[in-house]
C-alpha positions in Angstrom: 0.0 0.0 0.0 1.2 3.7 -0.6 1.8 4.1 3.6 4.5 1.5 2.4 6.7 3.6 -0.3 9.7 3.9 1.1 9.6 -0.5 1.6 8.2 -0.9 -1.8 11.5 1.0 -3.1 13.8 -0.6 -1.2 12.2 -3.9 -2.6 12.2 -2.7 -5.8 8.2 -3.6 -5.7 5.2 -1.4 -6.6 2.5 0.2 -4.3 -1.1 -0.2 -5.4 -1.3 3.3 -6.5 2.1 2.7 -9.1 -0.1 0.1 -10.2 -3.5 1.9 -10.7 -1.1 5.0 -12.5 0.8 2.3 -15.0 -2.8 1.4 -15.8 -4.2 5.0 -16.2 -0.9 5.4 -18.4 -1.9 2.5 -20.7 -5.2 2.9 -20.7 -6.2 -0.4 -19.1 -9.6 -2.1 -19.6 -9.1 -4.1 -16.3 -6.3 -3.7 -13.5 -5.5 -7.6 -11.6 -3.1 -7.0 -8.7 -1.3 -9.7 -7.2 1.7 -11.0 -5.6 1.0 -9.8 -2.1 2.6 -9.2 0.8 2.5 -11.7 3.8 1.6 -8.9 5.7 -1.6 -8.3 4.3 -4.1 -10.6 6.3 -7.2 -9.0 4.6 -6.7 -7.5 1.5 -9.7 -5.6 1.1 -7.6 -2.3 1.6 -5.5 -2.7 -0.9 -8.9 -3.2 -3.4 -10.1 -0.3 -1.8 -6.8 2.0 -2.0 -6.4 0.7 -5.7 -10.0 1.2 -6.5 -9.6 4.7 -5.3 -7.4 5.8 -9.0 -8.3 2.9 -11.2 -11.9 2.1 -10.4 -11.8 -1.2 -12.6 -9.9 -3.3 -10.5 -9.7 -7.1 -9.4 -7.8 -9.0 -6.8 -5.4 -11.6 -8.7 -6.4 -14.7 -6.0 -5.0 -17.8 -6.7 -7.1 -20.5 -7.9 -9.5 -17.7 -9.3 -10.2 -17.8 -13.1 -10.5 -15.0 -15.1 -11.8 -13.6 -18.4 -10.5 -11.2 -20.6 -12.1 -10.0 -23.6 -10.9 -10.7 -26.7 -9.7 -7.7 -29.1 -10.5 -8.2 -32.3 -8.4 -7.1 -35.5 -10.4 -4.8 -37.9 
């Protein structure tokens, strides 16, 4: 989460709101975030903090299936 910067530097990892901005950037249809810390028991906030720049968001759980449309060549 962004209350975790200065860690996520120094661990050369992303907070959730480098990850909602790299999806604004590319204009993103859908933004799965995954690979959490063991810290976060619930990880609701981190849906919520995301959700709060790139409303189209998903939790990347394992086990969980996902669809993604399919673009189509004109």
């Amino acid at each position: 989460m962004e209350e975790e910067r200065s860690k996520a530097i120094e661990t050369k990892h992303s907070t959730t709101l480098d990850a909602a901005r790299m999806a604004q950037a590319v204009h993103a249809g859908k933004l799965l975030i995954g690979h959490f810390s063991a810290r976060y028991r619930d990880l609701e906030p981190l849906l919520i903090e995301t959700k709060s720049m790139f409303a189209n968001t998903a939790l990347a759980i394992e086990g969980n299936t996902y669809t993604l449309p399919h673009e189509q060549n004109h």
